[in-house]
DSSP file (Angstrom, degrees, kcal/mol; ACC not computed):
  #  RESIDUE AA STRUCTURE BP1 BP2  ACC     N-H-->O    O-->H-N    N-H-->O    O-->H-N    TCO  KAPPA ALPHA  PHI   PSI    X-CA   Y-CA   Z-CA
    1    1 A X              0   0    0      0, 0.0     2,-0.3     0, 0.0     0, 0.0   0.000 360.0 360.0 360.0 132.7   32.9    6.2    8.2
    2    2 A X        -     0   0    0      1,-0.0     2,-0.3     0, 0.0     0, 0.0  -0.406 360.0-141.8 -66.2 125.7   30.4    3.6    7.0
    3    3 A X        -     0   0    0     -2,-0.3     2,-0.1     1,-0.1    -1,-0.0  -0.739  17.5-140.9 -88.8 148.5   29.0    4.3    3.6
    4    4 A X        -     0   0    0     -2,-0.3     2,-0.4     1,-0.1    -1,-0.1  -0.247  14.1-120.0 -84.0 172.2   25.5    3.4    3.5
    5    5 A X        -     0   0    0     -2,-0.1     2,-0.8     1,-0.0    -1,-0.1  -0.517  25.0-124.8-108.5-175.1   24.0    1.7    0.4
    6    6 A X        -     0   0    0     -2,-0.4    -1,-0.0     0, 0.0     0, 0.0  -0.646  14.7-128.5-135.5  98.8   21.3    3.5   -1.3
    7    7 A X        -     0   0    0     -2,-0.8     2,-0.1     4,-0.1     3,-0.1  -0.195  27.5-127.3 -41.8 140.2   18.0    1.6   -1.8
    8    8 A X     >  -     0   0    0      1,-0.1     4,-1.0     0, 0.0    68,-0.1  -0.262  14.2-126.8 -79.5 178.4   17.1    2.0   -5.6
    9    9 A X  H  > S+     0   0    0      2,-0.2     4,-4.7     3,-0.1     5,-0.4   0.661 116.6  57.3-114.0 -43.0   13.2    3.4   -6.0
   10   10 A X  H  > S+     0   0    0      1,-0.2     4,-0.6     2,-0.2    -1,-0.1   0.723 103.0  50.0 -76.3  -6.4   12.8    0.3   -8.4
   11   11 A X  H  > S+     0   0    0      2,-0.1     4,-2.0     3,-0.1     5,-0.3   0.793 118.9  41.6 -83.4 -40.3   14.0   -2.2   -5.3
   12   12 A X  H  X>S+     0   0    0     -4,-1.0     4,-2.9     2,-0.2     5,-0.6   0.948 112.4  51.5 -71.7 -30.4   11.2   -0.3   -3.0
   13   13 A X  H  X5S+     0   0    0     -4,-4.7     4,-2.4     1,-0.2    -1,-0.2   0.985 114.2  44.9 -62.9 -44.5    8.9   -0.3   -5.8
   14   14 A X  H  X5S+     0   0    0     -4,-0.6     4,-1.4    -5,-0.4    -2,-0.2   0.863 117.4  46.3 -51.5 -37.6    9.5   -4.3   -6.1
   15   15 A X  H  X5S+     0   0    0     -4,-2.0     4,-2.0     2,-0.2    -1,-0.2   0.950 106.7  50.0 -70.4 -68.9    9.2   -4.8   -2.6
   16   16 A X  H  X5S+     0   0    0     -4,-2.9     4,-1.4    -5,-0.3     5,-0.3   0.902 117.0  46.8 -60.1 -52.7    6.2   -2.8   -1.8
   17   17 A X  H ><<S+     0   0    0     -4,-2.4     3,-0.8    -5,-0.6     4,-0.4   0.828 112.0  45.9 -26.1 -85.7    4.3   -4.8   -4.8
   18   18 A X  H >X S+     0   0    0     -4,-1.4     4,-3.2     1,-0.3     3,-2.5   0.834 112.8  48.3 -62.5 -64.2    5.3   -8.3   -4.2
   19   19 A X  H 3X S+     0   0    0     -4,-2.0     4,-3.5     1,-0.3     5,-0.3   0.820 111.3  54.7 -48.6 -41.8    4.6   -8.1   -0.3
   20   20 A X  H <X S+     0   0    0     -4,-1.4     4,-1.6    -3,-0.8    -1,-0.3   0.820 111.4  42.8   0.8 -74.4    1.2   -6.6   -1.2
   21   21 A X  H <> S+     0   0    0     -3,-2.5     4,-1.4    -4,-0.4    -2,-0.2   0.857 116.0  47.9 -71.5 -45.7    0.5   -9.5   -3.4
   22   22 A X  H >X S+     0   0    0     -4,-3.2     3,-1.1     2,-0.2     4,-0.7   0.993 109.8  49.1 -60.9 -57.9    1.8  -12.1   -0.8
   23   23 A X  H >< S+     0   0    0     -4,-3.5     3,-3.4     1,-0.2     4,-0.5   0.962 122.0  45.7 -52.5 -60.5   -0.2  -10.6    2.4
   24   24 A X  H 3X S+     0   0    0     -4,-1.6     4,-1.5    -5,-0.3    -1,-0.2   0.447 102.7  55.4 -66.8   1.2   -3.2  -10.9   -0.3
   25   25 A X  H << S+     0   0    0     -4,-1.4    -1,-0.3    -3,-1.1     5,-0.3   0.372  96.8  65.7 -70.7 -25.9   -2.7  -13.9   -1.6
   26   26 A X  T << S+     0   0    0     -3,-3.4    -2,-0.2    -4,-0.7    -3,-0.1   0.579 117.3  27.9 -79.7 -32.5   -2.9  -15.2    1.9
   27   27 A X  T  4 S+     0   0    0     -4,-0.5     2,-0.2     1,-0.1    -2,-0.2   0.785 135.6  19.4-106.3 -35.4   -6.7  -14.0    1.9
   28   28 A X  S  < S-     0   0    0     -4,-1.5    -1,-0.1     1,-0.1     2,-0.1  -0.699 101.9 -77.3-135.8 150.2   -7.7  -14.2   -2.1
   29   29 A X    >>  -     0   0    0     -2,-0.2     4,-1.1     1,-0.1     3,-0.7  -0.238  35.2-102.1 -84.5-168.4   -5.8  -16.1   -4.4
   30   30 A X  H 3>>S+     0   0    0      1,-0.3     4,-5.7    -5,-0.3     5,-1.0   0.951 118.2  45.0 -54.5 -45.5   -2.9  -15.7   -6.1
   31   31 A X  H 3>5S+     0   0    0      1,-0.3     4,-3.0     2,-0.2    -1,-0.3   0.942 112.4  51.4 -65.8 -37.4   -4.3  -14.6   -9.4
   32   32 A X  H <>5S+     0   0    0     -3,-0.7     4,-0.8     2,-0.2    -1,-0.3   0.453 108.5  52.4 -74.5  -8.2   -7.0  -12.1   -7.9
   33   33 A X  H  X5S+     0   0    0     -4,-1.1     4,-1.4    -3,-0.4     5,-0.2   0.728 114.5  44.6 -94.3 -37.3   -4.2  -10.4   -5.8
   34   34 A X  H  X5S+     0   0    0     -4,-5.7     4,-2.3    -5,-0.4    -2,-0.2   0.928 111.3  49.3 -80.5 -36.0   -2.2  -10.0   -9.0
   35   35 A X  H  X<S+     0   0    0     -4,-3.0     4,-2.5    -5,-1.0    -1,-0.2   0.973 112.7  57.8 -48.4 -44.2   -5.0   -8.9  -11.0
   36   36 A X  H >X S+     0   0    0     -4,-0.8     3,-1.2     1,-0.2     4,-0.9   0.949 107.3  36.2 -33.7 -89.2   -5.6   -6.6   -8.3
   37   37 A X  H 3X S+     0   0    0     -4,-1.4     4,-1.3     1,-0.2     5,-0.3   0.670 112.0  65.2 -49.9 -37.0   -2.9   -4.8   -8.0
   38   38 A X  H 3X S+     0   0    0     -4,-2.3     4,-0.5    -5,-0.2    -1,-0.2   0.829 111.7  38.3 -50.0 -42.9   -2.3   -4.9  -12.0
   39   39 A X  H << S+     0   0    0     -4,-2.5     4,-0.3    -3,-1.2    -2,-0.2   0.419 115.4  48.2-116.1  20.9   -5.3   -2.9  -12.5
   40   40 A X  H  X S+     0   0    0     -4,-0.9     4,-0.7     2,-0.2    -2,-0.2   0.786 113.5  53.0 -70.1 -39.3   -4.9   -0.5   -9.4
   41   41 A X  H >X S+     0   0    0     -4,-1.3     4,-1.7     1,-0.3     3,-0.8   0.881 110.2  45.3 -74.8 -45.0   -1.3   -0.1  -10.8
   42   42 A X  H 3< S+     0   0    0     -4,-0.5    -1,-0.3     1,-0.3    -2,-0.2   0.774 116.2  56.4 -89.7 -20.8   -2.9    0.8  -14.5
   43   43 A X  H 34 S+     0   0    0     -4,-0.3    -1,-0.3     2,-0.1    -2,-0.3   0.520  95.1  54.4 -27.2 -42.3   -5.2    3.1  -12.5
   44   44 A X  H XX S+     0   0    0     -3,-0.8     4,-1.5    -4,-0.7     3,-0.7   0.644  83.8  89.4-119.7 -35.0   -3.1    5.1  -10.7
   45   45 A X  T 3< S+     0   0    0     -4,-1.7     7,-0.2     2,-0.3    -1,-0.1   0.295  76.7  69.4 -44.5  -0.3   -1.1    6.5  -14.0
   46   46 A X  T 34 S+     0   0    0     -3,-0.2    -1,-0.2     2,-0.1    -2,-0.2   0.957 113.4  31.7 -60.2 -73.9   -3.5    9.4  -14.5
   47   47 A X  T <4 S+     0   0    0     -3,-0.7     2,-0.5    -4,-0.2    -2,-0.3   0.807 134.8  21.5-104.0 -22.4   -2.0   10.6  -11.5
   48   48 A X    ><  -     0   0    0     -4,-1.5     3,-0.8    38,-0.1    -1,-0.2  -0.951  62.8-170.6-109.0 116.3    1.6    9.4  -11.5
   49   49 A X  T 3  S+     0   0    0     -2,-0.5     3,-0.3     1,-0.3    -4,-0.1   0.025  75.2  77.5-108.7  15.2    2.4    8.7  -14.9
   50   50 A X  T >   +     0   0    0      1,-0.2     3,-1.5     2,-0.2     4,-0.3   0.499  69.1  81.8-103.9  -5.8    5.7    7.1  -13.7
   51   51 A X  G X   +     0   0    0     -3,-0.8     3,-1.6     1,-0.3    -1,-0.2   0.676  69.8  86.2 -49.0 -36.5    3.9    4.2  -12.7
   52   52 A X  G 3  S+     0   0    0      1,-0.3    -1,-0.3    -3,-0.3    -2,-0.2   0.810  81.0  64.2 -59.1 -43.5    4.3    3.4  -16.7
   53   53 A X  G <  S+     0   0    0     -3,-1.5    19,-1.0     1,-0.1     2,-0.7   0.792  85.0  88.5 -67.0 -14.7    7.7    1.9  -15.7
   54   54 A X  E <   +A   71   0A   0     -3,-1.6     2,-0.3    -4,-0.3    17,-0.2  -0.633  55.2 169.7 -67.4 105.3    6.1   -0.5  -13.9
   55   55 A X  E     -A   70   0A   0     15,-6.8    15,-0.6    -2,-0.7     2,-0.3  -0.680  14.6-161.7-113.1 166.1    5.1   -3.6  -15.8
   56   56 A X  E     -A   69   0A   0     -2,-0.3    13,-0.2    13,-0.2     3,-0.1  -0.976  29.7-112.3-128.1 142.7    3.6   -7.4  -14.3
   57   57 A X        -     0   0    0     11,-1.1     2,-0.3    -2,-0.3    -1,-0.1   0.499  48.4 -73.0 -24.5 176.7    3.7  -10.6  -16.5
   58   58 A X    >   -     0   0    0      1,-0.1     3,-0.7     3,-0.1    -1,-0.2  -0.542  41.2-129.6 -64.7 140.1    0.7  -12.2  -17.7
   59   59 A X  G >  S+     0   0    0     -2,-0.3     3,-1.1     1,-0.2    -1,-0.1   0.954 112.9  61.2 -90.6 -27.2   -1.1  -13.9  -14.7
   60   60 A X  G 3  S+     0   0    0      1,-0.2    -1,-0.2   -29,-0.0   -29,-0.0   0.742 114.4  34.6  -6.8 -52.1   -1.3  -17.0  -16.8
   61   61 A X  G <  S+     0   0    0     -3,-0.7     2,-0.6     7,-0.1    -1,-0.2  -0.222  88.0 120.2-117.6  38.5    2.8  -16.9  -16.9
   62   62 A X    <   -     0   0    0     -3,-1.1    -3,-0.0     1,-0.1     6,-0.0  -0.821  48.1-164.8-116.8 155.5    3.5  -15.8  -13.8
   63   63 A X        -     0   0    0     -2,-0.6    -1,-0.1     2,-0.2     3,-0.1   0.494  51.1-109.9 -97.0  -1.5    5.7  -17.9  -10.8
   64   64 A X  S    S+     0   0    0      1,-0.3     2,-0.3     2,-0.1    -2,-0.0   0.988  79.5 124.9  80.1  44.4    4.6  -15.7   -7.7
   65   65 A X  S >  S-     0   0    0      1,-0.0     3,-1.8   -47,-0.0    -1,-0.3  -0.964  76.6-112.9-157.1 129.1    7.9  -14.2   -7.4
   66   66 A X  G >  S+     0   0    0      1,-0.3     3,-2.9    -2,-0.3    -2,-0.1   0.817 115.9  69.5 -36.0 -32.9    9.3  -10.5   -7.4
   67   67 A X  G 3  S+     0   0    0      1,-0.3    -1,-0.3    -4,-0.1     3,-0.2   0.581  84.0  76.6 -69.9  10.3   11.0  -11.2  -10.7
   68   68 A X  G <  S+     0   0    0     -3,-1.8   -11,-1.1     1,-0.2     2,-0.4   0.565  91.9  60.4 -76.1 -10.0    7.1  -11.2  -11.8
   69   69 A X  E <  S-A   56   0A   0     -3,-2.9     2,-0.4   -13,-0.2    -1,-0.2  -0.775  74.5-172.5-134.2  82.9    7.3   -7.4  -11.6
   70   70 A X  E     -A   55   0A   0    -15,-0.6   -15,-6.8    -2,-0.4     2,-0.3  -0.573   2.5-174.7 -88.4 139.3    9.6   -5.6  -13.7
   71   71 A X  E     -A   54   0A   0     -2,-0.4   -17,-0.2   -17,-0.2   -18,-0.1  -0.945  22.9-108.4-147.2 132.4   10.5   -2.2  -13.7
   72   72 A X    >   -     0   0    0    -19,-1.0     3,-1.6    -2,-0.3     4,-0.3  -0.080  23.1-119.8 -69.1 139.5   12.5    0.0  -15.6
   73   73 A X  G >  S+     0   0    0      1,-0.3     3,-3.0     2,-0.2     2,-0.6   0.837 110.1  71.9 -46.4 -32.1   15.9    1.7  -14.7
   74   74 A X  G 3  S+     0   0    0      1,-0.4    -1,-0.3     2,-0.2     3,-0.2   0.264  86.2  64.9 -83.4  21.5   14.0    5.2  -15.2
   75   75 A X  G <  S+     0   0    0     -3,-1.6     3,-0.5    -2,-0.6    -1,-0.4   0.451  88.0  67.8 -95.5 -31.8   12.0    4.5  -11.6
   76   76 A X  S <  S+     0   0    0     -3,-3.0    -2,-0.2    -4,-0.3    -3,-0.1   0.558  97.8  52.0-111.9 -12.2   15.5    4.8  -10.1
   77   77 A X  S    S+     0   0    0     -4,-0.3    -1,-0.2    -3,-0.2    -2,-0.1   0.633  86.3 111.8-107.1 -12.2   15.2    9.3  -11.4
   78   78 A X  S    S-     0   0    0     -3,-0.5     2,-0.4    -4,-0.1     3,-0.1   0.062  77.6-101.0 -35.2 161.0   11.7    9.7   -9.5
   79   79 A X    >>  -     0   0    0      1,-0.2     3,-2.2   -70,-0.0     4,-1.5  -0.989  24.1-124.7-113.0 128.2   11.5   12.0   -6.2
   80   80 A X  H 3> S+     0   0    0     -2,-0.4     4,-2.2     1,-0.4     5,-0.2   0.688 106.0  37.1 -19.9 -90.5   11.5   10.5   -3.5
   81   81 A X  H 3> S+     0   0    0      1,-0.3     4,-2.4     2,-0.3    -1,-0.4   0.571 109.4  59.7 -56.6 -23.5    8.4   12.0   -2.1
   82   82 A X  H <> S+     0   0    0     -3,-2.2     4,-1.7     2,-0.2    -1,-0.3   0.907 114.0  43.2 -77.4 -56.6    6.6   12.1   -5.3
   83   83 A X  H  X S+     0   0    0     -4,-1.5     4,-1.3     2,-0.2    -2,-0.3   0.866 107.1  56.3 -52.4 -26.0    7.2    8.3   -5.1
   84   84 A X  H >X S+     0   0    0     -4,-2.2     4,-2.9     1,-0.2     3,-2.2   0.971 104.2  54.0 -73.2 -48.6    6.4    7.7   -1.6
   85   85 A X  H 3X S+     0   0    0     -4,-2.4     4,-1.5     1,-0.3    -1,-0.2   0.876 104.8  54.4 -73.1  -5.0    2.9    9.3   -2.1
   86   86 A X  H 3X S+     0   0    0     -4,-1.7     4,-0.9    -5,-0.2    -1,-0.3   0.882 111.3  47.2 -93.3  -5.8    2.1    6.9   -5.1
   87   87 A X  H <X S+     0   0    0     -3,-2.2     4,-3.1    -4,-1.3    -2,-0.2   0.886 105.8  55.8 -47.5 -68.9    2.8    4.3   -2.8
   88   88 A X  H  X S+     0   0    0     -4,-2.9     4,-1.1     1,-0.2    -3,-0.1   0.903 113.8  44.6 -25.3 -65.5    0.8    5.8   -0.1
   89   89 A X  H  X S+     0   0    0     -4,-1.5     4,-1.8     1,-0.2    -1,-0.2   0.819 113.8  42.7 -51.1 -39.1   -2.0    5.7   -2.6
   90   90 A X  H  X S+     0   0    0     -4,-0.9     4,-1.9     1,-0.2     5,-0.2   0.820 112.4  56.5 -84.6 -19.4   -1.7    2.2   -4.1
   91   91 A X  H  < S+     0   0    0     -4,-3.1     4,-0.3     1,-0.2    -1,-0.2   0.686 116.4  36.5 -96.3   1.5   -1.0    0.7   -0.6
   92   92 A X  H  X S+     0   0    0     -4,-1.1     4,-1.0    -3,-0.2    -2,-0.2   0.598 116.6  48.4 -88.1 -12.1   -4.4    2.2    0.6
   93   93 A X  H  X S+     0   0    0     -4,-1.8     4,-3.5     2,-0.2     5,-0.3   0.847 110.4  52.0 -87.9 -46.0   -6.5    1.8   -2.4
   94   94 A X  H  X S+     0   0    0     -4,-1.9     4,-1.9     2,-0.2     5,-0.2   0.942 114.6  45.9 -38.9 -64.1   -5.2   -2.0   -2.6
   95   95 A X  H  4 S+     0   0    0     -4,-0.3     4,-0.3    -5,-0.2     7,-0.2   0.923 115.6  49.7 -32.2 -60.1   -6.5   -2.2    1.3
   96   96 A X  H >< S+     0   0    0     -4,-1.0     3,-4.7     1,-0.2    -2,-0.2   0.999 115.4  38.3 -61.5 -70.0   -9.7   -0.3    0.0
   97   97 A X  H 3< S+     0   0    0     -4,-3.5    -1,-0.2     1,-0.3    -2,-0.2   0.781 106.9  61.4 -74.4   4.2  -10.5   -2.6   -2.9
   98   98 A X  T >X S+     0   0    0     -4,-1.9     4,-1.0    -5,-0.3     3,-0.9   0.672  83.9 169.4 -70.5 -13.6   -9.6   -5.8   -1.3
   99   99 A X  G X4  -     0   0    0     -3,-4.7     3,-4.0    -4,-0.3     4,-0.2   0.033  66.4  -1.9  19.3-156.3  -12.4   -4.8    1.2
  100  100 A X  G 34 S+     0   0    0      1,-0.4    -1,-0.2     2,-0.2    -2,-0.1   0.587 132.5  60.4 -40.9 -38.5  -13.3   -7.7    3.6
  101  101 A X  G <4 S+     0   0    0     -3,-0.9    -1,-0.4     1,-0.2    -2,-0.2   0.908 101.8  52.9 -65.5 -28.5  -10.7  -10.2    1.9
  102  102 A X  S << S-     0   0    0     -3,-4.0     3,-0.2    -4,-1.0    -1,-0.2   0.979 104.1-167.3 -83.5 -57.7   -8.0   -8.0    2.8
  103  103 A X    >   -     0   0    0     -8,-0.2     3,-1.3     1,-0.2     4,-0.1   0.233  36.6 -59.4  86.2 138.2   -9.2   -7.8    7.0
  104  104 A X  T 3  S+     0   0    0      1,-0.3     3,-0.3     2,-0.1    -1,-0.2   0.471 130.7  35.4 -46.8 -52.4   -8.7   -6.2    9.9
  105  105 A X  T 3> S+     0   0    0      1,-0.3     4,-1.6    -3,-0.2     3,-0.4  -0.105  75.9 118.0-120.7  29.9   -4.8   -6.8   10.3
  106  106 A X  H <> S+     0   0    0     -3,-1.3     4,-1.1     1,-0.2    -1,-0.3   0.692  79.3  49.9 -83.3 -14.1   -3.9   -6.6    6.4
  107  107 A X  H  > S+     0   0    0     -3,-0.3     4,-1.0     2,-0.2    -1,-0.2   0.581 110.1  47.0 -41.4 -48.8   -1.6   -3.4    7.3
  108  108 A X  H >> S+     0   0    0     -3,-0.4     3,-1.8     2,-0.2     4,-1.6   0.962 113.3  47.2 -82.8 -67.6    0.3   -5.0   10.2
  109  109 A X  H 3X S+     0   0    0     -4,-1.6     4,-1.2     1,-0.3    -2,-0.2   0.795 113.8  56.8 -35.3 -43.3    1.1   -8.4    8.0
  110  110 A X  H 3X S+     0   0    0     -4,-1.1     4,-2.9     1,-0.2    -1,-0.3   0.853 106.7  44.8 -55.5 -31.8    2.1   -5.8    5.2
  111  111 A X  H <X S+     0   0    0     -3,-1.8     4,-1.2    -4,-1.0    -2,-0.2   0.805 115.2  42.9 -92.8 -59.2    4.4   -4.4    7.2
  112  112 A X  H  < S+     0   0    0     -4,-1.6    -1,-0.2     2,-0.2    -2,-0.2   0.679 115.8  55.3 -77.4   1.4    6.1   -7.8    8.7
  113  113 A X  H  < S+     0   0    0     -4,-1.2    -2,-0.3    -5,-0.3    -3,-0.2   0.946 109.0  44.2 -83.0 -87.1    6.0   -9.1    5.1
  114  114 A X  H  < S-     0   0    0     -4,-2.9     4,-0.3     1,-0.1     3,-0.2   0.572 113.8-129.6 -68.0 -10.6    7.8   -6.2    3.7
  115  115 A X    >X  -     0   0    0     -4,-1.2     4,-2.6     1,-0.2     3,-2.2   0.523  22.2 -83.5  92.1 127.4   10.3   -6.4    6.5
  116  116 A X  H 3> S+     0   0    0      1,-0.2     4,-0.8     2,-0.2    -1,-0.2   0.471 121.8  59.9 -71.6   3.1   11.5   -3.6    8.8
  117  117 A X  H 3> S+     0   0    0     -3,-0.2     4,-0.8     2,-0.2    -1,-0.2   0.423 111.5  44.6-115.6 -25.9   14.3   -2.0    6.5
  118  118 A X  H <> S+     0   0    0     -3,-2.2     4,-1.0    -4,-0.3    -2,-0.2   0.628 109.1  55.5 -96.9 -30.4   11.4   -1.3    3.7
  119  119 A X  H  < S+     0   0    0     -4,-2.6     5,-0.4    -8,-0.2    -2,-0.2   0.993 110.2  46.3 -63.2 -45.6    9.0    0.1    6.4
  120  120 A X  H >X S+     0   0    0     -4,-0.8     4,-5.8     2,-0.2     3,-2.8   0.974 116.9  44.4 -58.7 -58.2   11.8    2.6    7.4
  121  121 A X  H >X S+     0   0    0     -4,-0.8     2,-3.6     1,-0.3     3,-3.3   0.806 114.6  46.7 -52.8 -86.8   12.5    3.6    3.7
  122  122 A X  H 3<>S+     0   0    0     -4,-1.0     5,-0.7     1,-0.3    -1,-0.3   0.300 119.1  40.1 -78.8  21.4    8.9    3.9    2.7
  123  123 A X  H X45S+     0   0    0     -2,-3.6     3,-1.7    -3,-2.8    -1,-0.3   0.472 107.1  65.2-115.7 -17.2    8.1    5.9    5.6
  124  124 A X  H <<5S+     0   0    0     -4,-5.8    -2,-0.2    -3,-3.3    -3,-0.2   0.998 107.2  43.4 -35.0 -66.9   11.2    7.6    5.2
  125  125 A X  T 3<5S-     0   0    0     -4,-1.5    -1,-0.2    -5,-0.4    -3,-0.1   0.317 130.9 -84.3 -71.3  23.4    9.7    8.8    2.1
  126  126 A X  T < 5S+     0   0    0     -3,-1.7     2,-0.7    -5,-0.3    -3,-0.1   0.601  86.5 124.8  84.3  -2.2    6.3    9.7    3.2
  127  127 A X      < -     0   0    0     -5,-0.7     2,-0.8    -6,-0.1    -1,-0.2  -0.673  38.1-174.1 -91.7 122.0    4.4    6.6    3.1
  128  128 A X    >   -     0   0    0     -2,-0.7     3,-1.0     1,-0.2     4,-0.4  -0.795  13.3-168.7-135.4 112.4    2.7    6.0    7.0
  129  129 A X  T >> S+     0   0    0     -2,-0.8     4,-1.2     2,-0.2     3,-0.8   0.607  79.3  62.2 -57.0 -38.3    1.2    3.1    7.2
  130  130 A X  H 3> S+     0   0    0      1,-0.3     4,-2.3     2,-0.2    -1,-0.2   0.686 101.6  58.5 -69.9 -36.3   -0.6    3.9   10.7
  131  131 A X  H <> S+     0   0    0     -3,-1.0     4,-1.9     2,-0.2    -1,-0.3   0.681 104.0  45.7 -53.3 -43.5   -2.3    6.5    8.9
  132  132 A X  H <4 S+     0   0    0     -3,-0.8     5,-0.4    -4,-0.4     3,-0.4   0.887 115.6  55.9 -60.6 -85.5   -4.0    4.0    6.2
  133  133 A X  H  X S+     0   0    0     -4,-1.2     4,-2.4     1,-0.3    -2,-0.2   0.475 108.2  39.3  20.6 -81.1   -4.7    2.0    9.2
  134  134 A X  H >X S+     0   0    0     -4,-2.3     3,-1.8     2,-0.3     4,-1.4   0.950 115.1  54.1 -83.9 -42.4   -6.5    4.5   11.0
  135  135 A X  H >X S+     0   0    0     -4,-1.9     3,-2.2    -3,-0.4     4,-1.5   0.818 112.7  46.8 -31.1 -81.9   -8.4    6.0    7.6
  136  136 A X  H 3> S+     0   0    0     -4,-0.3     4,-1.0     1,-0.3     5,-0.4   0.785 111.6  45.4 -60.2 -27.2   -9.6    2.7    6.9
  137  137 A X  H <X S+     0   0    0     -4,-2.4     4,-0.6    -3,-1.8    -1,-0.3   0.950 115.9  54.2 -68.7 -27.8  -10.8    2.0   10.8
  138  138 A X  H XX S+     0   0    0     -3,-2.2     3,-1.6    -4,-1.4     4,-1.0   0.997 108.0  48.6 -65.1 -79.7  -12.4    5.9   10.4
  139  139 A X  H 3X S+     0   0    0     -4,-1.5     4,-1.0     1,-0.3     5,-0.3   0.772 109.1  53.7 -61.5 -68.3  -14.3    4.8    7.3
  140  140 A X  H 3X S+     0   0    0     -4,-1.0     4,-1.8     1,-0.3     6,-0.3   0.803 102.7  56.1 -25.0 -51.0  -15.5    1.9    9.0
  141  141 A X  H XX>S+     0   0    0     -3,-1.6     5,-2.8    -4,-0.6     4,-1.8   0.993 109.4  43.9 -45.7 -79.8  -16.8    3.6   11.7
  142  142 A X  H 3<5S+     0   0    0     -4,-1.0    -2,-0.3     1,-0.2    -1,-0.2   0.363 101.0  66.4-101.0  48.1  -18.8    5.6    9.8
  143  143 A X  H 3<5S+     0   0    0     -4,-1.0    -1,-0.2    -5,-0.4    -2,-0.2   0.727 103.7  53.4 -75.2 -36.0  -19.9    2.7    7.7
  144  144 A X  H <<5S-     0   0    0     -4,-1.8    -2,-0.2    -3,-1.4    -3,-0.1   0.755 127.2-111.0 -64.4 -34.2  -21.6    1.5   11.0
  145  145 A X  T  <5 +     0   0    0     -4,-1.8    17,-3.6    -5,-0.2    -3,-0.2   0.599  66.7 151.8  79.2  39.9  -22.8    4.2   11.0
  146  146 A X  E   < -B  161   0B   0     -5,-2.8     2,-0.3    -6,-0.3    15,-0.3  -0.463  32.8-132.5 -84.2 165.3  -21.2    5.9   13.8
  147  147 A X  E     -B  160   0B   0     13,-7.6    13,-1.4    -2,-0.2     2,-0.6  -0.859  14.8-132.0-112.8 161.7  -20.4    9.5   14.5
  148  148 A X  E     -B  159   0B   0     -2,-0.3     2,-0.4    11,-0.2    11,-0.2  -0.943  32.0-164.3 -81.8 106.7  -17.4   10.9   15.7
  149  149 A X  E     -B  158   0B   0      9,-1.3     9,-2.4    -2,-0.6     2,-0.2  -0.883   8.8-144.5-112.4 136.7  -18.8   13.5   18.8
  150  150 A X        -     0   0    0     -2,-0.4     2,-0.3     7,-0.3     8,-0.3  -0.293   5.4-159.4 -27.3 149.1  -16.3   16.3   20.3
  151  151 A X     >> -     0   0    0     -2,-0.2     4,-3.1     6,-0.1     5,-1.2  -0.771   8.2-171.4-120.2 110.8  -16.5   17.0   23.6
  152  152 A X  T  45S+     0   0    0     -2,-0.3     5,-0.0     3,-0.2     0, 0.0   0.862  76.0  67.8 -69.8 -44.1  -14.9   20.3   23.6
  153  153 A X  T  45S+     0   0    0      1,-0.2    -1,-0.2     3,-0.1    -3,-0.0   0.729 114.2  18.7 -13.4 -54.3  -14.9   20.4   27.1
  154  154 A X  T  45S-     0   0    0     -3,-0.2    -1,-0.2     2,-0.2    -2,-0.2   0.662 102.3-110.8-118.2 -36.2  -12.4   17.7   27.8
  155  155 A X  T  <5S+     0   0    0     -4,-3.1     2,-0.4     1,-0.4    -3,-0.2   0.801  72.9 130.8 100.2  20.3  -10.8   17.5   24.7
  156  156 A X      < -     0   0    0     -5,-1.2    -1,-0.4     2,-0.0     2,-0.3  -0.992  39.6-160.2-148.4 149.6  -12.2   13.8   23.7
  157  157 A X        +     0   0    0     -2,-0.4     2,-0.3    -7,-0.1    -7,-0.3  -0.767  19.8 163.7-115.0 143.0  -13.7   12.5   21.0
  158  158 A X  E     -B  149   0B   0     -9,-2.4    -9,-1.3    -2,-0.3    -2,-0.0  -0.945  39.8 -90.6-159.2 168.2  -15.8    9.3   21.2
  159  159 A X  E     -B  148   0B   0     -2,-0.3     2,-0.3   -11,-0.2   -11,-0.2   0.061  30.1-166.2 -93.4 150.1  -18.3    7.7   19.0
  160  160 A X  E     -B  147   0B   0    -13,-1.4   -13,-7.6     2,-0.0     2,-0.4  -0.926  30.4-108.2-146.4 156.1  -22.1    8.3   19.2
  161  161 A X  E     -B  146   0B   0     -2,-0.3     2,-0.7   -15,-0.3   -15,-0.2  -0.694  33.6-124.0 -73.3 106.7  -24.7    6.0   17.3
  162  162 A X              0   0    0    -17,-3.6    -2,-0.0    -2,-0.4     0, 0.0  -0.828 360.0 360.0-102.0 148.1  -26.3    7.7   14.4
  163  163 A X              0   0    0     -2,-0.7    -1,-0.1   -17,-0.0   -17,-0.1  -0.043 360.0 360.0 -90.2 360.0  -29.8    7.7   14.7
């Protein structure tokens, strides 16, 4: 029997960053995608306070490179779901405050940027990307200022103009 290898929580956390920064980097530059994500990152330790092992260079000294993003062995003792949903969060809030620079397909790009062997772990672990996705197409919606209408009837929902 093949033994499998066991992604470390501090390879997913590295992973899930950098592709972040890359897909956004693509739209913003380099230094605003890392700033970005630096102060989502310092943000998000009220509510997972394990986040603290996660540090990023100076954007001054940094080479654009995972090794930019250091994290400490104690990342590696996290649970697994308790990590996936601070993932969840940082990789929809990232989405969120990149607003327009980040763009319609910034979800799919993360996704082939981070490579199909980190989408399986991090949905393994509770993060689903399809789900951001569709939140952020929802809020958009009713940014337009559409409604979401029921039709009980039939059992479909479709958009009505609000007035």
């Amino acid at each position: 029997m093949e033994k499998m290898n066991k992604v470390e929580n501090s390879d997913i956390v590295r992973r899930t960053i950098f592709s972040l920064v890359n897909v956004a980097s693509n739209k913003t530059s380099n230094d605003y995608a890392w700033s970005s994500i630096k102060k989502l990152l310092n943000e998000l330790k009220s509510n997972y306070s394990f986040l603290e092992y996660v540090k990023i260079g100076e954007l001054d000294e940094l080479n654009n490179t995972k090794e930019d993003i250091i994290i400490m062995s104690k990342m590696n003792f996290i649970e697994p779901k308790d990590l996936g949903r601070a993932i969840q969060d940082l990789v929809d809030l990232y989405k969120k405050y990149l607003g327009k620079k980040a763009g319609y397909f910034f979800i799919s790009e993360f996704k082939d940027v981070l490579g199909d062997e980190y989408h399986t772990i991090i949905k393994n672990i509770g993060v689903d990307l399809r789900i951001i996705d569709l939140q952020n197409e929802m809020h958009g919606i009713e940014y337009k200022k559409y409604k979401i209408k029921d039709d009980s009837s039939s059992n479909i929902a479709y958009l009505e103009k609000d007035e």
